[in-house]
N, C-alpha and C positions, 0 to 999 in steps of 0.2 A: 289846790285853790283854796284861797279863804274862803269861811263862810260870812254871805251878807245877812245883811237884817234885813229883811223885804219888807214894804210898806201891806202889801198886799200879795194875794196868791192868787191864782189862774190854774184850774184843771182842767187842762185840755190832752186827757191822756182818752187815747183811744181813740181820736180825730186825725186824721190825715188833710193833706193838702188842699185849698187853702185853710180851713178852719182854725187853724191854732193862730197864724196872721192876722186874719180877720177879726179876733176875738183878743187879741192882744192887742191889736189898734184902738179896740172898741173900750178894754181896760186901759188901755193909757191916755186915754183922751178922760176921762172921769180922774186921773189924781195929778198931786199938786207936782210940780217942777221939783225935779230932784230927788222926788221917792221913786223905790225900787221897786220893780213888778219881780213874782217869782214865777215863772210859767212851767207847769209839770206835763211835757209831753211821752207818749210813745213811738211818735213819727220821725222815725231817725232824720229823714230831709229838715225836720224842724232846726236843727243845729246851722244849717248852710243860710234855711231862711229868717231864721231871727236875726242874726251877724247883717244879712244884705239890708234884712228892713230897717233894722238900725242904723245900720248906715246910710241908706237911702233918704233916713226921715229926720237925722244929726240927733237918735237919742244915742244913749250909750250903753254900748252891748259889754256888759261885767264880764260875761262869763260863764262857763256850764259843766254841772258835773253829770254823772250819769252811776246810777245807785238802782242794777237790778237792768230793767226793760225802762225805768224812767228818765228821761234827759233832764235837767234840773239847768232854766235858760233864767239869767240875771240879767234885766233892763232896766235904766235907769231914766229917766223919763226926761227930757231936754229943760234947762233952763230958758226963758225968755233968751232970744237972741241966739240959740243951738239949733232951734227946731226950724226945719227943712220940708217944702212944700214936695210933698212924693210924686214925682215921676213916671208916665207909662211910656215902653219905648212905642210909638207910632205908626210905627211898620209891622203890621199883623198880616196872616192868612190863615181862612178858614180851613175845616177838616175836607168839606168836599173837595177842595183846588187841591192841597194834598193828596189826596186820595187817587186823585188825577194823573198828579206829577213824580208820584214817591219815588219811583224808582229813575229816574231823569240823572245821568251820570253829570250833567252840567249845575246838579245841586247836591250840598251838603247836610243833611238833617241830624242834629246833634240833640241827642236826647240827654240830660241835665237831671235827671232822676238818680236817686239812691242805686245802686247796682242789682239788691236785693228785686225793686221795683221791676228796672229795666228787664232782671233775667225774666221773671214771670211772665211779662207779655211788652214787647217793643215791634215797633215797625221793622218789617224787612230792611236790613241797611241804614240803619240809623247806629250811629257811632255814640255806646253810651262815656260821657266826662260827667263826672256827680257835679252839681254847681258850685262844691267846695274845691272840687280840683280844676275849675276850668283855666282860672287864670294862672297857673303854674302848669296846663297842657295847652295852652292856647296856639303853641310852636306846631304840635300835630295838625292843626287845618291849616287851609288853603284861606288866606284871606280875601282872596281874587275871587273867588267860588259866590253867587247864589249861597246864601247860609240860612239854613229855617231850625231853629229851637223849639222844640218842645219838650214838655213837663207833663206831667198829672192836670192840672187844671189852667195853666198858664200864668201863673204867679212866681217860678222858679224862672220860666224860661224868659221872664221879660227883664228879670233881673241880668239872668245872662248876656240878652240884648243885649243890654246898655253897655254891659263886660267889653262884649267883644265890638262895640263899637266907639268902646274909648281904648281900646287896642288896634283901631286900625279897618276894621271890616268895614268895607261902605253898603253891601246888599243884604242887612239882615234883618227877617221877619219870625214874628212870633207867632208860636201857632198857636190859636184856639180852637174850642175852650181846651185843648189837652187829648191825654188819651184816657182819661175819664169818660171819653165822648166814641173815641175811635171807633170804627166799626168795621174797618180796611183789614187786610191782611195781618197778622201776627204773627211774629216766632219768639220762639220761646230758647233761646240756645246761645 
């Protein structure tokens, strides 16, 4: 990858999800159209969700290298007439109704987390796709199914939403806030 000339840097090492978005939105809203953000994460998910939020909001996602435990994320901040009104998908459910429903064979709960994440602690029966592989695994689910997504705090999996509902899915909800929250059953395996 070449190297860019960033207008500005952003460290956001050491914060996990959503922090590094959050504070990257909050840095690109402060510079001019056209300059480059440099954002220095350690939250590997940060690579899947700098690409969606760029996408999502029409800046433009440079690029990223990764030097040590650092990911090194290149945006370029939209000119008038690029920049795109951001998105939430609409169809949410809460941790308690989950908590309720998890193991219900008539639904499919797709966790969207880093792998590393998932192994540590996921829901019984949750099928982990990193949000970077989902649309090139999308073929593995059932689009007929009940679909619930979840993430760490519900910033990866709404992006997902949106994924799998411009593939086709018509039942999918987002869980919030994530499993930053969960308090239901875990395994680890």
């Amino acid at each position: 990858m070449s190297h860019y000339q960033a207008n500005q840097t952003l460290d956001c090492k050491g914060l996990s999800c959503p922090m590094p978005i959050v504070r990257t939105r909050k840095a690109i809203e402060g510079m001019n159209p056209g300059d480059v953000l440099h954002v220095e994460a350690t939250d590997k998910g940060s690579l899947a969700d700098m690409q969606s939020w760029a996408e999502r909001t029409g800046h433009q996602y440079l690029g990223s290298k990764e030097e040590g435990e650092v990911l090194h994320h290149y945006i370029r901040k939209a000119v008038e007439g690029e920049e795109k009104q951001e998105k939430k998908h609409p169809e949410v459910i809460k941790l308690d109704k989950v908590k309720i429903r998890y193991e219900d064979p008539s639904i499919q709960l797709i966790d969207v987390r880093e792998p590393m994440e998932y192994h540590f602690s996921h829901i019984p029966g949750a099928v982990s796709i990193p949000l970077g592989e989902l649309e090139s695994r999308v073929e593995e689910l059932d689009s007929g199914k009940e679909t619930w997504v979840i993430c760490r705090s519900g910033n990866r999996s709404d992006t997902a939403c949106q994924i799998l509902m411009e593939k086709g899915f018509q039942n999918v909800k987002n869980v919030i806030p994530g499993m930053k929250d969960w308090d239901g059953p875990t395994d680890n395996s």
